[in-house]
C-alpha positions as a Markdown table, in Angstrom:
| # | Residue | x | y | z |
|---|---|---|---|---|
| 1 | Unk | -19.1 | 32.4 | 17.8 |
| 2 | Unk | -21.8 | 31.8 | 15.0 |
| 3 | Unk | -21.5 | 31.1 | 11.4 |
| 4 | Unk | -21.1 | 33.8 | 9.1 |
| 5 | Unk | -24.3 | 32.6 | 6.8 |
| 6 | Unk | -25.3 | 35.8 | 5.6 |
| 7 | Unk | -25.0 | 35.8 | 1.3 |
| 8 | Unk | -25.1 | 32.4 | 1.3 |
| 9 | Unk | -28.3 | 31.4 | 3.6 |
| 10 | Unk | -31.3 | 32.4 | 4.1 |
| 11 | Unk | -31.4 | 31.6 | 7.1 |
| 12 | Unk | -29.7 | 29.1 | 10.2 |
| 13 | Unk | -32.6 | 26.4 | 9.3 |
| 14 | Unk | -31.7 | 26.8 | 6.0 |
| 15 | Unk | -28.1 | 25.9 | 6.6 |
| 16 | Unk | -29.2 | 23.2 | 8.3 |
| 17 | Unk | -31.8 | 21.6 | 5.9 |
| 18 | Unk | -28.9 | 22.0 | 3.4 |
| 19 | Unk | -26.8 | 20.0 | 6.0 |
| 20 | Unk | -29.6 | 17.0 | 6.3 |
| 21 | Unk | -30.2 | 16.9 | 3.1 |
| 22 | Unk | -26.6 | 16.3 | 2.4 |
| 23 | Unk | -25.7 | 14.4 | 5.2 |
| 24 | Unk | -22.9 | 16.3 | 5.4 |
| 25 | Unk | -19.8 | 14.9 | 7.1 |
| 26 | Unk | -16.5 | 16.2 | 7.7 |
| 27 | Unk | -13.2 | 14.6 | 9.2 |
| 28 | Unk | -9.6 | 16.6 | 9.4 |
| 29 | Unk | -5.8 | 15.1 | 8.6 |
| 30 | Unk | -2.7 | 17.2 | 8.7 |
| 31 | Unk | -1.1 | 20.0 | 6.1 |
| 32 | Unk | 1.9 | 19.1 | 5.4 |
| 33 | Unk | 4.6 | 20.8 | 2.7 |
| 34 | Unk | 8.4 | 19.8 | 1.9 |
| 35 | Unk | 11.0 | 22.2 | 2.9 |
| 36 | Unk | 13.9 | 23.1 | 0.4 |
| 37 | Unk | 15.5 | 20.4 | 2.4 |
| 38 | Unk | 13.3 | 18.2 | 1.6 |
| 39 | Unk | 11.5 | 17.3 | 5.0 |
| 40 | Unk | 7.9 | 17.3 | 5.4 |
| 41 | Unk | 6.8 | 20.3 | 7.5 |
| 42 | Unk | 2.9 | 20.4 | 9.2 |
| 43 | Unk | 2.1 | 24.0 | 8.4 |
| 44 | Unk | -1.9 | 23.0 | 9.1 |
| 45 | Unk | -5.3 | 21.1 | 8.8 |
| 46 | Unk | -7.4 | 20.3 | 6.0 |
| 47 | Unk | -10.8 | 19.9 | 6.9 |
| 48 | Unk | -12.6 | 17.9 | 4.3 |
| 49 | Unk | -16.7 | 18.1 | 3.7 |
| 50 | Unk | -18.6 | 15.4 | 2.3 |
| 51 | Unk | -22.0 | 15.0 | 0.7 |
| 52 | Unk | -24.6 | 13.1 | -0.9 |
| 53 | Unk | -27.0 | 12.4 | -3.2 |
| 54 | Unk | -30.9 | 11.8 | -3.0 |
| 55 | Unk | -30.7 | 8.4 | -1.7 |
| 56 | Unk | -33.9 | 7.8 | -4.2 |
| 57 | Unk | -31.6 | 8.5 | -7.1 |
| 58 | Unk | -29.5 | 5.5 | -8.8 |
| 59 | Unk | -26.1 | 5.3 | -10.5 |
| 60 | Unk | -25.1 | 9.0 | -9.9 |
| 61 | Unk | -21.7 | 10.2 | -11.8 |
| 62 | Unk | -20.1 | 13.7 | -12.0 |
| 63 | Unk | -22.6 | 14.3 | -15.4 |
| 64 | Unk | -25.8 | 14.1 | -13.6 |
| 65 | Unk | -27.9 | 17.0 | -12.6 |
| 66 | Unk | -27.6 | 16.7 | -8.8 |
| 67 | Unk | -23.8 | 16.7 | -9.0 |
| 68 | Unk | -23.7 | 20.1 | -9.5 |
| 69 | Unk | -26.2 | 20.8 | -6.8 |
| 70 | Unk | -24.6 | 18.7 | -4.1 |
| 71 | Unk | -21.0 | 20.5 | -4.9 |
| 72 | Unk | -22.5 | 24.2 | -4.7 |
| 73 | Unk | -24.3 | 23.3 | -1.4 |
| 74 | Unk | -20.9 | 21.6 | -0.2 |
| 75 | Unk | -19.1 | 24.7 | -1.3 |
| 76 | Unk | -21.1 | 27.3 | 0.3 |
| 77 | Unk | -20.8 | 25.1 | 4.0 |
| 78 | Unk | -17.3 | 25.5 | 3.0 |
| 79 | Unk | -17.6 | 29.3 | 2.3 |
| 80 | Unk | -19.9 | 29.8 | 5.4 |
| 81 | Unk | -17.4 | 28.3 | 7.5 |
| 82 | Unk | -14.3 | 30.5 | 5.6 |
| 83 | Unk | -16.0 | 33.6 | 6.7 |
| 84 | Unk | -16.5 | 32.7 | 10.0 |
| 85 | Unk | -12.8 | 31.3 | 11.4 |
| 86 | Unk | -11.1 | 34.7 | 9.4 |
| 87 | Unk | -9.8 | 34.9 | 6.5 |
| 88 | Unk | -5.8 | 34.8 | 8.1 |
| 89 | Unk | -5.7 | 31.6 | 8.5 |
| 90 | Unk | -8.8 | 29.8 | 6.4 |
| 91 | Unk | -8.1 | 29.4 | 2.9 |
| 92 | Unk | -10.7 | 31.8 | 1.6 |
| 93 | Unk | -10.7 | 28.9 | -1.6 |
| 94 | Unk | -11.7 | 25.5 | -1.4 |
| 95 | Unk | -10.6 | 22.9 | -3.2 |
| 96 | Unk | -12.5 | 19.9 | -4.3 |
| 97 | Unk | -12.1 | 17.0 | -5.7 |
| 98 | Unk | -13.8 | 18.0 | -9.1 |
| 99 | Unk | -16.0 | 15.7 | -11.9 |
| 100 | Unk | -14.9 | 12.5 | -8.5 |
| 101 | Unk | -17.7 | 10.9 | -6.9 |
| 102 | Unk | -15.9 | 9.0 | -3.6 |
| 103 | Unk | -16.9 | 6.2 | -2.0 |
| 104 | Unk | -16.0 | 5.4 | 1.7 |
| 105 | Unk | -16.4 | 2.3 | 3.9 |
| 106 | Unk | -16.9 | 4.6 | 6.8 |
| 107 | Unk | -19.9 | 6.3 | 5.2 |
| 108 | Unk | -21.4 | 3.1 | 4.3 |
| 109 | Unk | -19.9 | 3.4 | 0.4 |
| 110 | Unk | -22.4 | 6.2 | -0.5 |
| 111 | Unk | -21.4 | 8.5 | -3.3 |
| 112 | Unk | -20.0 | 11.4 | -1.8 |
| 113 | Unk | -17.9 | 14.6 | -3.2 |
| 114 | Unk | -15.9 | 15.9 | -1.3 |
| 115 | Unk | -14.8 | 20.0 | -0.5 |
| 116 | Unk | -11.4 | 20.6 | 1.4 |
| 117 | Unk | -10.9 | 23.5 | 3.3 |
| 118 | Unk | -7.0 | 23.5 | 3.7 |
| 119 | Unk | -6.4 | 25.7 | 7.2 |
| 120 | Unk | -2.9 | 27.1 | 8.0 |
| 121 | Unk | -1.8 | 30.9 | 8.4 |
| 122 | Unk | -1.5 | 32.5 | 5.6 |
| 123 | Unk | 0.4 | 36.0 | 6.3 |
| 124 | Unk | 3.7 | 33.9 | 7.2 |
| 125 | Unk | 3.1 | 30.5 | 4.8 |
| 126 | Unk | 5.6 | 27.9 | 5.4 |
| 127 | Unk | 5.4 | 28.5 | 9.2 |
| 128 | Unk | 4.6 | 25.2 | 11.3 |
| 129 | Unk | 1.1 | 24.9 | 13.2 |
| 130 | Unk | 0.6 | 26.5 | 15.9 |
| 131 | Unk | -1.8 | 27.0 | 18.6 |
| 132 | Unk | -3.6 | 29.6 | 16.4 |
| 133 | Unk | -3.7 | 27.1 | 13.5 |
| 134 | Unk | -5.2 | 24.7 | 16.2 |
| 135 | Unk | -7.8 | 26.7 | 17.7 |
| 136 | Unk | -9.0 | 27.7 | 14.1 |
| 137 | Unk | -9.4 | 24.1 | 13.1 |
| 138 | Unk | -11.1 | 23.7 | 16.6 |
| 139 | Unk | -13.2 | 26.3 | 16.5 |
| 140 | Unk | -14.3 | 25.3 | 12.6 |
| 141 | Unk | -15.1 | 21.7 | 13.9 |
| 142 | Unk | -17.4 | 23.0 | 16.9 |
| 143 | Unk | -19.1 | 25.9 | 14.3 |
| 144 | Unk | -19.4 | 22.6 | 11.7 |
| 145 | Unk | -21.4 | 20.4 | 14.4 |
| 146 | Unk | -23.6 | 23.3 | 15.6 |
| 147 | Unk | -24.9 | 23.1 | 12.3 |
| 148 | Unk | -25.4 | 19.7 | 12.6 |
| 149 | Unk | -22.5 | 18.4 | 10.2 |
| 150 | Unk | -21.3 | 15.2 | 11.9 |
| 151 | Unk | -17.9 | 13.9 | 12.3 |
| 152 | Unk | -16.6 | 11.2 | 9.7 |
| 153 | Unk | -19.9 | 9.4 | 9.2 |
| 154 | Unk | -23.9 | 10.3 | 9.1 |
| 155 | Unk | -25.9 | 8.8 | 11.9 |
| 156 | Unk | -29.8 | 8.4 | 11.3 |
């Protein structure tokens, strides 16, 4: 399997520049919803994507110039990724955590934003995981570090 990078990169270097330059990182929690019972219900993953700035570049905040830049590059990993793992059950959207610069102890408190890629199936929502779900999220991990994106923090 290869990433779907057509429309969105030039090329597989290009993909992966955008990846170093970002220091793109991802890590995955659980999907929950609430039943009309009220129980919590794991229907699937999100996998989260996180870049950075220019480390040259000082006090950063949603308003600056690069913000914009580093969210489009996160968003078209994200969409690269979404095209890949099939659209039944990859959230063809992305959600992110808009104008929100985090910071994270694990990534050494860089400014990072952050993309979510929420994974579950979509044709029967509600449903709990399953080994479908699972392999998707697998499959998006090893498709994410074959593009060099490394798991929870960057390592020089």
């Amino acid at each position: 399997m290869k990433l779907a990078i057509e429309g969105l990169f030039d090329s597989e270097q290009e993909l992966r520049d955008i990846v170093l330059k970002r220091k793109i990182c991802y890590d995955s929690e659980p999907y929950y919803i609430t039943s009309k019972k009220g129980a919590l219900i794991q229907i699937g993953f999100q996998l989260s994507l996180y870049g950075t700035f220019d480390q040259a570049l000082k006090n950063m905040s949603p308003d600056s110039p690069e913000y914009d830049e580093v969210e489009r590059d996160l968003r078209r990993v994200a969409e690269v990724l979404s095209n890949s793992c099939g659209p039944l059950h990859m959230c063809k959207t992305t959600i992110f955590d808009a104008n929100t610069i985090a910071y994270s102890a694990d990534r050494k408190m860089r400014p990072d934003v952050t993309v979510h890629v929420p994974i579950f199936n979509q044709r029967h929502f509600g449903q709990p995981v399953d080994d479908q779900v699972r392999d998707t999220l697998q499959m998006s991990i090893k498709l994410l570090e074959s593009a060099g994106v490394q798991k929870i923090k960057w390592n020089d």
